[in-house]
Backbone as XML, in Angstrom:
<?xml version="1.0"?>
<chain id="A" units="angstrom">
  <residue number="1" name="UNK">
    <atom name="N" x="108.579" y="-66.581" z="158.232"/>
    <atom name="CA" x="107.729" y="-65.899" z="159.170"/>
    <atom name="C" x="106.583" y="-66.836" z="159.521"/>
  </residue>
  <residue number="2" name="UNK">
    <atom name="N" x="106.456" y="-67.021" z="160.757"/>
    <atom name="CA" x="105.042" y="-67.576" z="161.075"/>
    <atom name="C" x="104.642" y="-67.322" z="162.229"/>
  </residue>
  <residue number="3" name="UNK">
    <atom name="N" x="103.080" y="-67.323" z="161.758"/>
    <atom name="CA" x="101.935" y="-66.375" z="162.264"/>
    <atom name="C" x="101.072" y="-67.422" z="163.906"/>
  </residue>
  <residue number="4" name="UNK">
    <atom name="N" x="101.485" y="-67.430" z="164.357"/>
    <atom name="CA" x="101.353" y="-68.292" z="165.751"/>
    <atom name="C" x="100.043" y="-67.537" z="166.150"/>
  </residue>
  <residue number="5" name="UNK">
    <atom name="N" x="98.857" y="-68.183" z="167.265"/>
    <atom name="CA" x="97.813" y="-67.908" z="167.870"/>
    <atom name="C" x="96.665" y="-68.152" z="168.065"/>
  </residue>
  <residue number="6" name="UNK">
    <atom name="N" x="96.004" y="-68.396" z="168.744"/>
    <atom name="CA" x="94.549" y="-69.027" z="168.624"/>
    <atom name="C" x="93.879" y="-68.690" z="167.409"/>
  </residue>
  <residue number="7" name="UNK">
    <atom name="N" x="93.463" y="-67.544" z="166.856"/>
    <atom name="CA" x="93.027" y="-66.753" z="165.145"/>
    <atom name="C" x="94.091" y="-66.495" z="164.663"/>
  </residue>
  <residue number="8" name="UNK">
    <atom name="N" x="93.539" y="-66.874" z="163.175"/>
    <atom name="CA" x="94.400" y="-66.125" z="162.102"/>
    <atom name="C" x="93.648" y="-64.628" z="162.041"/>
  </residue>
  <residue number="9" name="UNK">
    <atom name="N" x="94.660" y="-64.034" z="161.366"/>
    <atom name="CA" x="94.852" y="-62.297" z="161.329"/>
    <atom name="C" x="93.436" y="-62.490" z="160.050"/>
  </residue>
  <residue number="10" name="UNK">
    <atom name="N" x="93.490" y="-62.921" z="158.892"/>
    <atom name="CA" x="92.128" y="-62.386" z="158.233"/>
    <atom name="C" x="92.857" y="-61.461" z="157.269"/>
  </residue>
  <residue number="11" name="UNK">
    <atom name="N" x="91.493" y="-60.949" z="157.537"/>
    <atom name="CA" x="92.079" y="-59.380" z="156.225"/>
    <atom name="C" x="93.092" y="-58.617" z="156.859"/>
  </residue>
  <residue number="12" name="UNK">
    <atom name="N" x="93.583" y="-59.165" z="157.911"/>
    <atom name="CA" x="94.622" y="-57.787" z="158.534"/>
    <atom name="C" x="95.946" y="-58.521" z="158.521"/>
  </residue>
  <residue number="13" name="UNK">
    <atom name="N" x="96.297" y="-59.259" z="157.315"/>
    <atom name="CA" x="97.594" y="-60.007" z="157.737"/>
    <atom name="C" x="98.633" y="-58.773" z="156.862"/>
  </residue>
  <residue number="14" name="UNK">
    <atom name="N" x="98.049" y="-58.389" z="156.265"/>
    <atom name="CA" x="99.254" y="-56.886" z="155.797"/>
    <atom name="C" x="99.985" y="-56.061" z="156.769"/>
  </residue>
  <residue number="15" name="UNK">
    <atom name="N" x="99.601" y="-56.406" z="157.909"/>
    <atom name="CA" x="100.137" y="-56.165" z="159.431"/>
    <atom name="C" x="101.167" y="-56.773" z="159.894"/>
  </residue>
  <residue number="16" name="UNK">
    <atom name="N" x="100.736" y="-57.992" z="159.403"/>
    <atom name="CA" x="102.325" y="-58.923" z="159.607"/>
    <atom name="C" x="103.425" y="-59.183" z="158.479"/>
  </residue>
  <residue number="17" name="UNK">
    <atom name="N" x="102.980" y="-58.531" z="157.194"/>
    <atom name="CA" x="103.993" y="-59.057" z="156.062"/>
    <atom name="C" x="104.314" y="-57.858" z="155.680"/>
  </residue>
  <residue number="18" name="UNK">
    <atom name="N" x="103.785" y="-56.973" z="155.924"/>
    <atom name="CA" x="104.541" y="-55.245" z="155.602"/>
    <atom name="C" x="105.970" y="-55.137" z="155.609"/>
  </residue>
  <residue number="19" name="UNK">
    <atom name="N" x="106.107" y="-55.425" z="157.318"/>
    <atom name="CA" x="107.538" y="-55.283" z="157.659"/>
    <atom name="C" x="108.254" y="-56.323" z="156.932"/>
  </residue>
  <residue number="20" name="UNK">
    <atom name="N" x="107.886" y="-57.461" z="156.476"/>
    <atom name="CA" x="108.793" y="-58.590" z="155.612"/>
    <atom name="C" x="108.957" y="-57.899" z="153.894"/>
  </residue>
  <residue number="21" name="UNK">
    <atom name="N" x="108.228" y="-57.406" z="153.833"/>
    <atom name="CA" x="107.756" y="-57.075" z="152.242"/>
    <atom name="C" x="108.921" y="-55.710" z="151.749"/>
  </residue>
  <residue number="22" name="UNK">
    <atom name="N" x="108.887" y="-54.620" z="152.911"/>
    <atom name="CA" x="109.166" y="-53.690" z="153.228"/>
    <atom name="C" x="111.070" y="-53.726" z="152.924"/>
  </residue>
  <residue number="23" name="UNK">
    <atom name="N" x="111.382" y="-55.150" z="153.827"/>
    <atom name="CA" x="112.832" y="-55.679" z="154.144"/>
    <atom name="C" x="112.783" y="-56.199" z="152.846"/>
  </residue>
  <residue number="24" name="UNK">
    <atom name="N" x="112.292" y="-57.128" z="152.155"/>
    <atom name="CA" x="112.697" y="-57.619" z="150.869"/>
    <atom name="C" x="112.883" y="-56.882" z="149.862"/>
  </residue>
  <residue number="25" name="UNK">
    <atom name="N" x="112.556" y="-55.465" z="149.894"/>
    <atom name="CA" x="112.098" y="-54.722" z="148.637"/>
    <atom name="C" x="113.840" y="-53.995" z="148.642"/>
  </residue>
  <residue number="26" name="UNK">
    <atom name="N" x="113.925" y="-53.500" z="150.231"/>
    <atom name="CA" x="115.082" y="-52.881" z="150.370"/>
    <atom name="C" x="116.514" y="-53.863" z="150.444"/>
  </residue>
  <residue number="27" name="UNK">
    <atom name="N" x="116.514" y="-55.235" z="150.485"/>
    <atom name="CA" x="117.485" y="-56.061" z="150.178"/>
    <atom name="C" x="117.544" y="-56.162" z="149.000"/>
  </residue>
  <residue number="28" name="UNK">
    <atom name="N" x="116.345" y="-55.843" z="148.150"/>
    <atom name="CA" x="116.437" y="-56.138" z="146.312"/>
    <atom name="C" x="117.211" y="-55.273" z="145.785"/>
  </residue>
  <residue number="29" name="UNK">
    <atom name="N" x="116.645" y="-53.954" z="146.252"/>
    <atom name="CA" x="117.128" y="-52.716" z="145.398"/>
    <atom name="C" x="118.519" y="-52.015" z="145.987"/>
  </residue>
  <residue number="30" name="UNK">
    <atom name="N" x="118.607" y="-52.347" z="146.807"/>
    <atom name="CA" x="119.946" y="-51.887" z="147.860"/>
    <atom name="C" x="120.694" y="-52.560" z="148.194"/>
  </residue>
  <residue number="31" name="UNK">
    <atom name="N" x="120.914" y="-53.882" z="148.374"/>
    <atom name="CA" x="121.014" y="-55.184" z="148.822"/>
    <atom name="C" x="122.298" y="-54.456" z="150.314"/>
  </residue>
  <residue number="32" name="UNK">
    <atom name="N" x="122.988" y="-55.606" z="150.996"/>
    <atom name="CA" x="123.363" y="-55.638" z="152.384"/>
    <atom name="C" x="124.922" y="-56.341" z="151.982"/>
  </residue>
  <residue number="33" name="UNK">
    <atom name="N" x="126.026" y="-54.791" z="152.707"/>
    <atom name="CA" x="127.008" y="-55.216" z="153.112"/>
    <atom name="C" x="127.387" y="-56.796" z="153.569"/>
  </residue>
  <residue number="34" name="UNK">
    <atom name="N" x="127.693" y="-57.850" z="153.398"/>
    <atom name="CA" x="127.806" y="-59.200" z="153.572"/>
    <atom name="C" x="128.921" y="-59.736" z="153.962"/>
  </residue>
  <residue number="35" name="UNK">
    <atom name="N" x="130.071" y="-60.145" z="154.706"/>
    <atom name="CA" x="131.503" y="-60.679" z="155.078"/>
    <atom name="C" x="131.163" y="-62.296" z="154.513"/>
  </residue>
  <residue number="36" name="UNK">
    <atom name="N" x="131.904" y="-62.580" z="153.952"/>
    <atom name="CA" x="132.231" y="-64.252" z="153.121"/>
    <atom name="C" x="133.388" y="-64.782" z="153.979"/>
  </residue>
  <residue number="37" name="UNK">
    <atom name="N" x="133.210" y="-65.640" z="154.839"/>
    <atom name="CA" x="134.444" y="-66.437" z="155.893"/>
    <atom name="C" x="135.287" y="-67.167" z="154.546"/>
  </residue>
  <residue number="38" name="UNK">
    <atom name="N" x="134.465" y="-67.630" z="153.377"/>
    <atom name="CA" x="135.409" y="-68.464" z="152.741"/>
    <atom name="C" x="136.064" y="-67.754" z="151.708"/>
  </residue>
  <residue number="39" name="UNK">
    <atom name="N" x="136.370" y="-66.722" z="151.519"/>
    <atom name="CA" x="137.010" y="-65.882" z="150.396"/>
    <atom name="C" x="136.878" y="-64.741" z="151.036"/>
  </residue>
  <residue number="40" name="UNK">
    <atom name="N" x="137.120" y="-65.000" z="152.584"/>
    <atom name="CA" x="137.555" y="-63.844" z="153.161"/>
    <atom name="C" x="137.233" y="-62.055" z="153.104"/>
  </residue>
  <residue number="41" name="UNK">
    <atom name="N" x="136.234" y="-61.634" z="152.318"/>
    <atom name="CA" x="135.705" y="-60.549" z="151.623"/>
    <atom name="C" x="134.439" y="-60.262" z="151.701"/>
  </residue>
  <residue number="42" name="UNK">
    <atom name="N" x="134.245" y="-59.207" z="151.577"/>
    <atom name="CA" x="133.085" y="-58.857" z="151.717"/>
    <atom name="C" x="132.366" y="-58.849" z="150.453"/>
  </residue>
  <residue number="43" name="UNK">
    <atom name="N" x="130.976" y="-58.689" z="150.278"/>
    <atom name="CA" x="129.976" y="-58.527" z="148.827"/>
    <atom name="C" x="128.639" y="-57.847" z="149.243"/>
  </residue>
  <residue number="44" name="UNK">
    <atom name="N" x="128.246" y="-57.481" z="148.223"/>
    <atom name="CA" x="126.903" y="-56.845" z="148.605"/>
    <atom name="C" x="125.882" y="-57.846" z="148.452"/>
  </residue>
  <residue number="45" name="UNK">
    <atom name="N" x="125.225" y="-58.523" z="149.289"/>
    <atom name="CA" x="123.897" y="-59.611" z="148.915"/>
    <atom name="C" x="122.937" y="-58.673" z="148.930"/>
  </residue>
  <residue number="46" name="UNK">
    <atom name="N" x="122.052" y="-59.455" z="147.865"/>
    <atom name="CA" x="120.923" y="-59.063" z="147.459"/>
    <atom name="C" x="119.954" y="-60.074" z="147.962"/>
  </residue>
  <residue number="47" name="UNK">
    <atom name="N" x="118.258" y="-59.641" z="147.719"/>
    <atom name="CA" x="117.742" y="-61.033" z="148.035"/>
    <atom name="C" x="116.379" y="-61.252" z="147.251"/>
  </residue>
  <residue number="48" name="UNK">
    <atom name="N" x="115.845" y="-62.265" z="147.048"/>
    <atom name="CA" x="114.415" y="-61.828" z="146.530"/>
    <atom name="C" x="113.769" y="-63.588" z="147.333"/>
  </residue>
  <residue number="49" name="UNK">
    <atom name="N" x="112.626" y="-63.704" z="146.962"/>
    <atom name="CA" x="111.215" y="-64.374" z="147.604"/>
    <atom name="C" x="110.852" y="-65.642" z="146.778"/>
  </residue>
  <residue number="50" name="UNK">
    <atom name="N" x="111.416" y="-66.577" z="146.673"/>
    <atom name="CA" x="110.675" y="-67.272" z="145.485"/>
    <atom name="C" x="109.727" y="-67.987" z="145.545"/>
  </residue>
  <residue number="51" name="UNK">
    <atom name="N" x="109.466" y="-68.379" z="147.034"/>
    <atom name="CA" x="107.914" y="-68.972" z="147.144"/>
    <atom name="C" x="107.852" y="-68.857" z="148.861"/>
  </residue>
  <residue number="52" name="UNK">
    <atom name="N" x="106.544" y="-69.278" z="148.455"/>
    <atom name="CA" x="105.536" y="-69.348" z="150.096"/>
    <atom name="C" x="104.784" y="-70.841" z="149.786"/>
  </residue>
  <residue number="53" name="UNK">
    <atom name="N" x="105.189" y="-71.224" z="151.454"/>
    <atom name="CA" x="104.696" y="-72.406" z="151.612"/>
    <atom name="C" x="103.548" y="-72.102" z="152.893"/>
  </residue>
  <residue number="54" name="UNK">
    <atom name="N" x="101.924" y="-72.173" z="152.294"/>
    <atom name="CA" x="100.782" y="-71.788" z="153.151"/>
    <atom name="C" x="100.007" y="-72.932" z="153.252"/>
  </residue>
  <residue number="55" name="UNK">
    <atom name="N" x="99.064" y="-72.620" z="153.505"/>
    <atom name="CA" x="97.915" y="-73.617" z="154.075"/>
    <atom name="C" x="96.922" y="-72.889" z="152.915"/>
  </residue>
  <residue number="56" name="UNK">
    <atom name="N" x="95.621" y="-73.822" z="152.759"/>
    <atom name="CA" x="94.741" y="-73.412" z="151.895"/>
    <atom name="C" x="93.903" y="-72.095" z="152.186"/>
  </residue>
  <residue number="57" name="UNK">
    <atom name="N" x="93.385" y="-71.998" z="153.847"/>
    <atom name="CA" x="93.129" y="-70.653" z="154.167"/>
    <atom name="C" x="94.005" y="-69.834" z="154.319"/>
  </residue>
  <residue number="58" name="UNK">
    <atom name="N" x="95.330" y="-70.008" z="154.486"/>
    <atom name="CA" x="96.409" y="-68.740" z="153.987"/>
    <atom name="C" x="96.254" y="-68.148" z="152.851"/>
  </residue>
  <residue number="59" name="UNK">
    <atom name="N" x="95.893" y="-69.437" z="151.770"/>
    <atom name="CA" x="95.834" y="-68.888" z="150.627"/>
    <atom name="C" x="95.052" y="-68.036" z="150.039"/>
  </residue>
  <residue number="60" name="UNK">
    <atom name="N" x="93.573" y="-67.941" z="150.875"/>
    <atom name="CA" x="92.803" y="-67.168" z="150.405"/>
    <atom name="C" x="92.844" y="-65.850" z="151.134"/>
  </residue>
  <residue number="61" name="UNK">
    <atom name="N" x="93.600" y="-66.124" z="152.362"/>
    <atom name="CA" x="94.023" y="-64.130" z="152.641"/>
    <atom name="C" x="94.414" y="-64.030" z="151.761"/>
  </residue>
  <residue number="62" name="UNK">
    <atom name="N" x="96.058" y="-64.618" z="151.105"/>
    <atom name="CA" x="97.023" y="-63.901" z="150.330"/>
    <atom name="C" x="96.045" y="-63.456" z="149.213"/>
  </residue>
  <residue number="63" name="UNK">
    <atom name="N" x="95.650" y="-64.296" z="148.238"/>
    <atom name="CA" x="95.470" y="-64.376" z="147.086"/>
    <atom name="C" x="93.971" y="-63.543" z="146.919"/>
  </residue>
  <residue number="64" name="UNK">
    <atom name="N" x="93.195" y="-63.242" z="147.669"/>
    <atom name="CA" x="91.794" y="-63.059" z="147.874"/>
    <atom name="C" x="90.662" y="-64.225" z="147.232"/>
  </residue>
  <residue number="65" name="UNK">
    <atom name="N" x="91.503" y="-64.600" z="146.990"/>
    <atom name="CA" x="90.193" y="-66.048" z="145.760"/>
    <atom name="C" x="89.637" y="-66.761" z="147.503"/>
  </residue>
  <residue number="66" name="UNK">
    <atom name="N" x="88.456" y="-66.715" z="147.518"/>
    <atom name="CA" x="87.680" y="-67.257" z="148.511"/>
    <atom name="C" x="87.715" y="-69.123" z="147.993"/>
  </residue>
  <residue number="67" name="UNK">
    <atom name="N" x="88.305" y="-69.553" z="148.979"/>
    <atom name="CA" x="88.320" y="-70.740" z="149.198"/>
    <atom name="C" x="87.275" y="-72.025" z="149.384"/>
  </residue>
  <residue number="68" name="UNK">
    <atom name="N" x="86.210" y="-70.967" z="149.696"/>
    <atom name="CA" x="84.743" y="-72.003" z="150.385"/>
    <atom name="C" x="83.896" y="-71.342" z="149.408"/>
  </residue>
  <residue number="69" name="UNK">
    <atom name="N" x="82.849" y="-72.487" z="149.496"/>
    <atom name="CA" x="81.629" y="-71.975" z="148.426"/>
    <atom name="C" x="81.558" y="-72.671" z="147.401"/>
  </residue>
  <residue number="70" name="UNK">
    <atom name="N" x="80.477" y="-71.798" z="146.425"/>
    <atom name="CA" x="80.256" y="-72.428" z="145.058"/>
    <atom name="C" x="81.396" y="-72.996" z="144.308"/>
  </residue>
  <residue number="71" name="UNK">
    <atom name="N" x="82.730" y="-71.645" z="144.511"/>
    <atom name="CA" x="83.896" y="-71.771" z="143.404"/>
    <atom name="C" x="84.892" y="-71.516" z="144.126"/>
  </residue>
  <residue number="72" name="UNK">
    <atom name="N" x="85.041" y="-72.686" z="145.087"/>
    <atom name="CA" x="86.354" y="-72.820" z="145.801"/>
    <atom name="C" x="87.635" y="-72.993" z="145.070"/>
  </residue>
  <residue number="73" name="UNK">
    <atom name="N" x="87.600" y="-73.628" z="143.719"/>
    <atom name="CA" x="88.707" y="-74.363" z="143.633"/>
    <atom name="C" x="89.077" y="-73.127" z="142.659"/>
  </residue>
  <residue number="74" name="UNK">
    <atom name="N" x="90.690" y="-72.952" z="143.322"/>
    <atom name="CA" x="91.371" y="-71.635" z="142.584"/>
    <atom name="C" x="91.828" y="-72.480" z="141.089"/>
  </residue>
  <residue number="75" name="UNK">
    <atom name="N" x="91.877" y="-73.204" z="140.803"/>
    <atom name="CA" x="92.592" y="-73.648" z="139.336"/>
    <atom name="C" x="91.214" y="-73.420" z="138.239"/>
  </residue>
  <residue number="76" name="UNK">
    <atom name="N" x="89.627" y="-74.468" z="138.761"/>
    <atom name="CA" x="88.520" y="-74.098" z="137.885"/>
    <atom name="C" x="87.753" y="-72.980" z="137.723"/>
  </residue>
  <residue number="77" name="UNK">
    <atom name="N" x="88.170" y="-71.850" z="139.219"/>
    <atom name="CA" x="87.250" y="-71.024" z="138.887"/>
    <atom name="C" x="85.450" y="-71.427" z="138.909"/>
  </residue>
  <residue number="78" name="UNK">
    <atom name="N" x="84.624" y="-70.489" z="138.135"/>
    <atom name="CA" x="83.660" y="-70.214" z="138.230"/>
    <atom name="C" x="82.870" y="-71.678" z="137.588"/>
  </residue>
  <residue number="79" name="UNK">
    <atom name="N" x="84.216" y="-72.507" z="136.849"/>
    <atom name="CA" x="83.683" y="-73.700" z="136.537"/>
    <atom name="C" x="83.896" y="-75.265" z="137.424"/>
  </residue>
  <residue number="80" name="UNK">
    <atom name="N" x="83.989" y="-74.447" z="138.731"/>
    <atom name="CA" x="84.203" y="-75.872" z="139.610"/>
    <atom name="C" x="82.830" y="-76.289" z="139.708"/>
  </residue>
  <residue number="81" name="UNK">
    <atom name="N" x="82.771" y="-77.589" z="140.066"/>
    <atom name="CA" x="81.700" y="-78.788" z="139.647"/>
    <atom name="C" x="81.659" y="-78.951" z="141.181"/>
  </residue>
  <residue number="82" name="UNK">
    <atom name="N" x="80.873" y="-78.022" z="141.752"/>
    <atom name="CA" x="80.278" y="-77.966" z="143.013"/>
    <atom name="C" x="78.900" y="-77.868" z="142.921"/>
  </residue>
  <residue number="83" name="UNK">
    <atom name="N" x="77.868" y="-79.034" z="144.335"/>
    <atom name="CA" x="76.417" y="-78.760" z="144.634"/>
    <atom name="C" x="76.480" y="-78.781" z="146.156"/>
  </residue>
  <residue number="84" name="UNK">
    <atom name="N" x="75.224" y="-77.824" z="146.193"/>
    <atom name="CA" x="75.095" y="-77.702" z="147.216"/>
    <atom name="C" x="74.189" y="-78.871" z="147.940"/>
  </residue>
  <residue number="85" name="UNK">
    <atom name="N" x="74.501" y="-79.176" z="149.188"/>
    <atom name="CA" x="73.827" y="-80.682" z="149.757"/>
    <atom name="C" x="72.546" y="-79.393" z="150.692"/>
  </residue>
  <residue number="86" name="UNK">
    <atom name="N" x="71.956" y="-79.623" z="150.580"/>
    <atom name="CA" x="70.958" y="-78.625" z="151.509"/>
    <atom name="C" x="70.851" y="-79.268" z="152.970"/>
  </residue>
  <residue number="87" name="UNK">
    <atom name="N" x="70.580" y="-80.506" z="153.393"/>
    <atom name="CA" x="70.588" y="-80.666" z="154.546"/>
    <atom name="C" x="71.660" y="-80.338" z="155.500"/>
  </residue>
  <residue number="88" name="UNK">
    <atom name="N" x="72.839" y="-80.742" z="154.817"/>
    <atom name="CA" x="74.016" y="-80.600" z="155.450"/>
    <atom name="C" x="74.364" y="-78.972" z="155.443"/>
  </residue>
  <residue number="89" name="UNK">
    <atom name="N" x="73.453" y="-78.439" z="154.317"/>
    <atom name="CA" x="74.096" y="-76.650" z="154.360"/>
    <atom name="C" x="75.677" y="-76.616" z="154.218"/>
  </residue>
  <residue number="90" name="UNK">
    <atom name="N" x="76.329" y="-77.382" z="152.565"/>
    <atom name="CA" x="77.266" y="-77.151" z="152.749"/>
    <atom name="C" x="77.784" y="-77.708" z="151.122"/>
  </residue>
  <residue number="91" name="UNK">
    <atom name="N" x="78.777" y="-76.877" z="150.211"/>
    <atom name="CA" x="79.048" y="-77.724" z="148.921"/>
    <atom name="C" x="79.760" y="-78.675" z="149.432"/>
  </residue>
  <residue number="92" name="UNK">
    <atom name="N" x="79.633" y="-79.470" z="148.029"/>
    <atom name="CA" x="80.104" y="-81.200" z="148.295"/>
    <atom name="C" x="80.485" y="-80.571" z="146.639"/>
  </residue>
  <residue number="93" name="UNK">
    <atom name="N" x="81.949" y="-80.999" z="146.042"/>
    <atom name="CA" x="82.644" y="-81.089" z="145.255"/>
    <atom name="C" x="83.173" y="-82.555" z="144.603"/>
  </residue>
  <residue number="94" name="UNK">
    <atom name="N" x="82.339" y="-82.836" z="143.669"/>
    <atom name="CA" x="82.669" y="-84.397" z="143.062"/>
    <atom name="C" x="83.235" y="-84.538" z="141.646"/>
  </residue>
  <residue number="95" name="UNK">
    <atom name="N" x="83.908" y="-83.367" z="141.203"/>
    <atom name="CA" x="84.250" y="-83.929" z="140.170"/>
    <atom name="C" x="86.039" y="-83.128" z="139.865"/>
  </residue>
  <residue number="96" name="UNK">
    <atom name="N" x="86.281" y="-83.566" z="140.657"/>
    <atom name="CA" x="88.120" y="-83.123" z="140.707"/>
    <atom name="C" x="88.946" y="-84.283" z="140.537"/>
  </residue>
  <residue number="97" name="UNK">
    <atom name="N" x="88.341" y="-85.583" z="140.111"/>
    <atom name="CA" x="89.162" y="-86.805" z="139.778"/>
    <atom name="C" x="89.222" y="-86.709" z="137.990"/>
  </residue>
  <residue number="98" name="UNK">
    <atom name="N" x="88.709" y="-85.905" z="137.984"/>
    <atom name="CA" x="88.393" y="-85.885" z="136.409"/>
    <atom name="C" x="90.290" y="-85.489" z="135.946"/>
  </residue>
  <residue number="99" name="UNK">
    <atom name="N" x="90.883" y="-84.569" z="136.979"/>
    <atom name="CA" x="92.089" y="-84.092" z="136.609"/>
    <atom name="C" x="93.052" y="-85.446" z="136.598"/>
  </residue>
  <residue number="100" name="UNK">
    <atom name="N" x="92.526" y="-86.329" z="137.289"/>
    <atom name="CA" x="93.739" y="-87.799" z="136.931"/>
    <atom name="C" x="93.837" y="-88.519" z="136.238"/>
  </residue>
  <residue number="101" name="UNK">
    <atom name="N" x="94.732" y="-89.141" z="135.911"/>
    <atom name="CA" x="94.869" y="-90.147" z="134.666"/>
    <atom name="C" x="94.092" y="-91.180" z="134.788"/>
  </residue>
  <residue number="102" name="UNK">
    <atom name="N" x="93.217" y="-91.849" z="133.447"/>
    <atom name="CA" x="92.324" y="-93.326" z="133.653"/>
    <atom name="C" x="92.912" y="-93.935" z="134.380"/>
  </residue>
  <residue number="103" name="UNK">
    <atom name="N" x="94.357" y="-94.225" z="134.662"/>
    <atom name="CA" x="95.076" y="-95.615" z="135.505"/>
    <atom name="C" x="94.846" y="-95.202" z="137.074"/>
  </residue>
  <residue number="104" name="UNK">
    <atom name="N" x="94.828" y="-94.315" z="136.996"/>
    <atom name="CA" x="94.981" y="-93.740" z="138.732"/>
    <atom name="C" x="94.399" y="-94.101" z="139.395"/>
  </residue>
  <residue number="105" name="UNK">
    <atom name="N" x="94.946" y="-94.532" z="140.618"/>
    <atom name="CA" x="93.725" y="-95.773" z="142.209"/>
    <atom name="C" x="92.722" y="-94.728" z="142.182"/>
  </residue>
  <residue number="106" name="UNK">
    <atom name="N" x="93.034" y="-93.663" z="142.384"/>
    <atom name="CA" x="91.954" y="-92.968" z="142.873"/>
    <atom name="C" x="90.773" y="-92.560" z="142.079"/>
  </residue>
  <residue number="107" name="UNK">
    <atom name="N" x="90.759" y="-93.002" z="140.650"/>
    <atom name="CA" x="90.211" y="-92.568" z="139.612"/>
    <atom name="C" x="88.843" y="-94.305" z="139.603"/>
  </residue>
  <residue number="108" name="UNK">
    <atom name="N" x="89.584" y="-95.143" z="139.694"/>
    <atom name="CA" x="88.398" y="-96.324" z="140.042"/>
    <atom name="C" x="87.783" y="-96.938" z="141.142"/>
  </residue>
  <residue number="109" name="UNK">
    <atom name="N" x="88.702" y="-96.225" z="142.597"/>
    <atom name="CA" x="87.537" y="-96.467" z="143.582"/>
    <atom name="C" x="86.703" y="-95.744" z="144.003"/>
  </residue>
  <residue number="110" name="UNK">
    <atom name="N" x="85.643" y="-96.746" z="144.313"/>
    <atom name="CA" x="84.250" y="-96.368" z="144.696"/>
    <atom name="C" x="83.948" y="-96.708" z="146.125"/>
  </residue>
  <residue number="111" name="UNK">
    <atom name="N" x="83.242" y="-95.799" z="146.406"/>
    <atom name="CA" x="82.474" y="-95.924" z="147.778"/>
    <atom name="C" x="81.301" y="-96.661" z="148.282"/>
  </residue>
  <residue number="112" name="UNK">
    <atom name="N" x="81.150" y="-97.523" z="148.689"/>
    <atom name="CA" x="79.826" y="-97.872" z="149.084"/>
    <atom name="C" x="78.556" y="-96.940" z="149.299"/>
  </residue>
</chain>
């Protein structure tokens, strides 16, 4: 399913995944008459969901974890290593290299 348009839906995307949610629940528990061309027969398929591939503000409709701010980062929680820059009016997040290994490029370069 994808959600095409100048705005995203927001808090109202339960508008658009109802009817998907709705169909998956009733393919799980009921599943769908099916014809098989290669064994000629029919079967009942079932179906289920095993992932979603979103964007980071998708993620915070789905999930409600607010994405921006003090404690953006959904893995640290309330312990993400965010400051706020005041001029810019905006967090600046500097310590998420900490999750890479000592060898890692990205772990020894520096910025001017």
């Amino acid at each position: 399913m994808l959600i095409d348009g100048p705005k995203s839906p927001g808090q109202r995307i339960d508008v658009y995944l109802q009817p998907l949610i709705e169909e998956l629940l009733e393919l799980w528990n009921h599943g769908l008459l099916t014809f098989d061309a290669s064994s000629n027969q029919m079967f009942k398929l079932h179906t289920s969901l095993l992932w979603t591939i979103n964007g980071f503000p998708a993620y915070a409709m789905l999930s409600g974890w607010s994405t921006r701010g003090e404690f953006a980062c959904p893995i640290c929680g309330d312990k993400t290593p965010s400051q706020w820059l005041k001029h810019c009016r905006k967090h600046c997040y500097m310590g998420h290299r900490r999750f890479l290994s000592a060898n890692q490029n990205f772990v020894r370069t520096r910025f001017p």
